[in-house]
C-alpha positions in Angstrom: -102.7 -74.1 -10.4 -100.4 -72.2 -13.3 -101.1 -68.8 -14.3 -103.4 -70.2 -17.6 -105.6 -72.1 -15.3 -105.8 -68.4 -12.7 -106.5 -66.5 -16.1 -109.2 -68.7 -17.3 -110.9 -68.9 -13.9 -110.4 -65.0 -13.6 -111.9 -64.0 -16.9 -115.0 -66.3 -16.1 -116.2 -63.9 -13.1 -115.0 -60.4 -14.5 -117.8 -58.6 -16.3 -117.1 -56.4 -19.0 -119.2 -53.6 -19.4 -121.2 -52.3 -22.3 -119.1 -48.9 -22.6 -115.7 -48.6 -21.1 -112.9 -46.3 -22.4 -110.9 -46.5 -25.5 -106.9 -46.4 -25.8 -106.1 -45.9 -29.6 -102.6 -46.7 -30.1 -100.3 -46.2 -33.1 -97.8 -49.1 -32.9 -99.4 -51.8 -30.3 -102.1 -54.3 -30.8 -103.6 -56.1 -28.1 -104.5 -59.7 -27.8 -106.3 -61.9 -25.4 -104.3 -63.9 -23.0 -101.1 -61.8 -23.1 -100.2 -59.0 -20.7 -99.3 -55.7 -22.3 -97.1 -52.7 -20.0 -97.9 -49.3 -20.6 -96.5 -46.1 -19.5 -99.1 -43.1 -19.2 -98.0 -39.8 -19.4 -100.6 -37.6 -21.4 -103.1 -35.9 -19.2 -106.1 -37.1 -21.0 -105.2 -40.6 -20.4 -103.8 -39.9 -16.5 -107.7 -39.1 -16.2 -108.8 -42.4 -18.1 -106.7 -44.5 -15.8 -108.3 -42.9 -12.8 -111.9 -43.4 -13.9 -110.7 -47.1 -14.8 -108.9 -47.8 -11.6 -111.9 -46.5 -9.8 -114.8 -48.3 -11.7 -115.0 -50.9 -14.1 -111.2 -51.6 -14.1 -111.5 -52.0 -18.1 -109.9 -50.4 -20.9 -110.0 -51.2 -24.3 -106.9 -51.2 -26.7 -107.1 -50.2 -30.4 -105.0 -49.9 -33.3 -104.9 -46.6 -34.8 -105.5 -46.0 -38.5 -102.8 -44.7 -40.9 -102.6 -41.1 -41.0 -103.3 -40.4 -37.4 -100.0 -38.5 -37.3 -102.2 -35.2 -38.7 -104.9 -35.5 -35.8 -103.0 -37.5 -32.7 -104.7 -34.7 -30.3 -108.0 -35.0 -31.6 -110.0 -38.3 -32.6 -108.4 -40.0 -35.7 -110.7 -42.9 -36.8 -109.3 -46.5 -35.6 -109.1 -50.2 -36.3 -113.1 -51.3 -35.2 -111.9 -54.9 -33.8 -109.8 -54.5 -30.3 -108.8 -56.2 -27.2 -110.3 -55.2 -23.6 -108.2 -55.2 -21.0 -108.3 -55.9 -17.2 -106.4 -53.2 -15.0 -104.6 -55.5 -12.9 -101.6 -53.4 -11.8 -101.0 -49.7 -11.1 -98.2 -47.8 -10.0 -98.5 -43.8 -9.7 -96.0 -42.4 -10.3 -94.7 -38.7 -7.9 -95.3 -36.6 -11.1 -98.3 -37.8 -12.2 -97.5 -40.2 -15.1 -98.0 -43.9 -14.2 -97.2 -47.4 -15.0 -100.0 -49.8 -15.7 -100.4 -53.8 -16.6 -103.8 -54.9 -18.5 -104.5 -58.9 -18.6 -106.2 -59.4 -22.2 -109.6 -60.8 -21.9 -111.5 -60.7 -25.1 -111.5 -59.0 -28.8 -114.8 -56.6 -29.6 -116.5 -55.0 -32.2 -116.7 -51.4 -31.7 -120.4 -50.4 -32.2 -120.5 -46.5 -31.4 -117.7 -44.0 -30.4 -118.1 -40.7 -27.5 -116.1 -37.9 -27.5 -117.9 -36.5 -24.9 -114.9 -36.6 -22.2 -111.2 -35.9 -22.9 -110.4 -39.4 -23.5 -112.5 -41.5 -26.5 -115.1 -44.1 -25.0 -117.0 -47.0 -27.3 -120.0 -49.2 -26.8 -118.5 -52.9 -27.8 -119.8 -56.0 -28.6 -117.6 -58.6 -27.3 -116.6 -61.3 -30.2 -116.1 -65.4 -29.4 -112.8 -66.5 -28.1 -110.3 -68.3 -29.7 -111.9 -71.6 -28.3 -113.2 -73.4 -30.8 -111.6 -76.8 -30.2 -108.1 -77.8 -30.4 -105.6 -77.3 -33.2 -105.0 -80.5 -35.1 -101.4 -81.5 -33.8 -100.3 -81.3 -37.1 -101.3 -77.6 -37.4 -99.7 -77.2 -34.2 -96.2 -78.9 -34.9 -96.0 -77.1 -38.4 -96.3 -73.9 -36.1 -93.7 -74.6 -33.6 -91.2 -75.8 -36.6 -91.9 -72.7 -38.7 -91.1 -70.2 -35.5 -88.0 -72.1 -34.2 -86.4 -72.0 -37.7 -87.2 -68.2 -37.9 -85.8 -67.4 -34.6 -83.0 -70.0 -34.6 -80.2 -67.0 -34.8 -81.9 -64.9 -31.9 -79.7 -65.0 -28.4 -83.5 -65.8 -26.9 -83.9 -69.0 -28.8 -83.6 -70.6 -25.9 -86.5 -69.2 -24.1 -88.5 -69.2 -26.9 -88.1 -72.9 -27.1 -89.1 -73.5 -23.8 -92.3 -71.5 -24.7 -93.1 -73.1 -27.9 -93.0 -76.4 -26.1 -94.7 -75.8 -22.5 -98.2 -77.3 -21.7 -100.2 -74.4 -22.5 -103.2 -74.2 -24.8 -103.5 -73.2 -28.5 -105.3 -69.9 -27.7 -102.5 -69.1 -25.1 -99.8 -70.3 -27.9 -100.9 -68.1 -30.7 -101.8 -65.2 -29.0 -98.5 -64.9 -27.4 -96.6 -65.4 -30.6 -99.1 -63.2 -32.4 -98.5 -60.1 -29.6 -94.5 -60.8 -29.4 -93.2 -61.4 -33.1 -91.7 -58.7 -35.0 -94.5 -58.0 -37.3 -95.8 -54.9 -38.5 -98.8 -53.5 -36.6 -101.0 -54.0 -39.8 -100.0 -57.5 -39.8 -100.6 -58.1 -36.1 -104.1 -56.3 -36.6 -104.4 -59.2 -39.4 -103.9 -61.8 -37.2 -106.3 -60.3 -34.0 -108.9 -60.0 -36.7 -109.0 -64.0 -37.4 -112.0 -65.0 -36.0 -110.5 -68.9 -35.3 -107.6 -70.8 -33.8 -106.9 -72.4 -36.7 -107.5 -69.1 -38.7 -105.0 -67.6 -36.9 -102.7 -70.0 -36.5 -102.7 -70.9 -40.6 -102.2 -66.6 -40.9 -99.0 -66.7 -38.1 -97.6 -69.5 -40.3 -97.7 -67.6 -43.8 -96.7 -64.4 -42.4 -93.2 -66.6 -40.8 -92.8 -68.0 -44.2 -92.8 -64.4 -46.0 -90.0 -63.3 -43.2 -87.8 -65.7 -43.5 -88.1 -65.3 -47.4 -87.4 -61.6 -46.5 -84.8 -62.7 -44.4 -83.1 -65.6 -46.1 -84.5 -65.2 -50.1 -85.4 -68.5 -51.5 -82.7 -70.6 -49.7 -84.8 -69.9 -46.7 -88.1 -71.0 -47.9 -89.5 -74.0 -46.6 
């Protein structure tokens, strides 16, 4: 069984609960289906990952809104659509801090916000998945081209071709290239608010195009 076939199987018997704590974030959005490596260091959220590791083992990851910068310490307002994630590794570290791993699940809909511990907390509503059928393989092979040309004079081309082109599905495709490109957080909030694979996928494709213009000007257009 590979890892997407262990996630799928995972996700199917993990409950997500109602309320579960927030992580607002200023440069990171999270999407189902990928694995995202955070390093804790702030007291407030040393105490979230307690209370997660010891209960519901969720957190939920949310992109912070421009001009946070004036109220970090407090609660400046965030992006209402996020990604839950599991807690599936922690490592304390002797000073306190810690090093976790969340497995994305699913996006939600952020329905009401507490302040009432040190750390922010939401009731959600948990949105579909991704999986709405296949991409149609032309879709697909229009997004595989686009990304190869963009990343063709990257040292990692390599492995990113051996991504682009393993079995895996089309949620697990564009949700990976959506979490791992170099796009802005804005743009990768863009793309986790596309409510369909072939939303999404049809959103990853412009936003390529538009880099490689940046890139290249018109000689890179395609």
């Amino acid at each position: 069984m590979d890892r997407d076939q262990r996630d799928r199987g995972n996700e199917a018997i993990f409950h997500v609960p109602d309320r579960i704590p927030v992580f607002p974030l200023p440069n990171v959005v999270f999407f189902p289906k990928t694995y995202l490596p955070l390093h804790i260091f702030e007291p407030r959220y040393r105490e979230m990952v307690a209370d997660v590791a010891a209960q519901t083992q969720c957190l939920g990851v949310t992109l912070l809104k421009a001009g946070w910068e004036h109220d970090y310490y407090g609660n400046p307002p965030v992006y209402e659509v996020g990604c839950v994630g599991r807690l599936v590794r922690l490592e304390r570290l002797p000073d306190g801090r810690s090093n976790i791993l969340l497995q994305g699940l699913h996006r939600f809909d952020i329905c009401e916000e507490f302040f009432d511990k040190r750390y922010r907390e939401a009731t959600i509503a948990l949105k579909p998945t991704l999986s709405d059928g296949s991409l149609e393989v032309e879709v697909r092979a229009e997004l595989v081209r686009v990304v190869e040309h963009y990343l063709r004079t990257r040292e990692d081309a390599n492995r990113w071709h051996e991504f682009l082109h393993r079995d895996i599905t089309d949620e697990v495709l564009i949700n990976n290239l959506s979490s791992n490109l170099e796009f802005t957080p804005l743009e990768k909030q863009f793309l986790l608010e596309a409510d369909t694979s072939l939303q999404r996928a049809r959103r990853l494709i412009d936003l390529i195009h538009f880099n490689i213009y940046e890139r290249d000007g018109a000689k890179g257009w395609s």
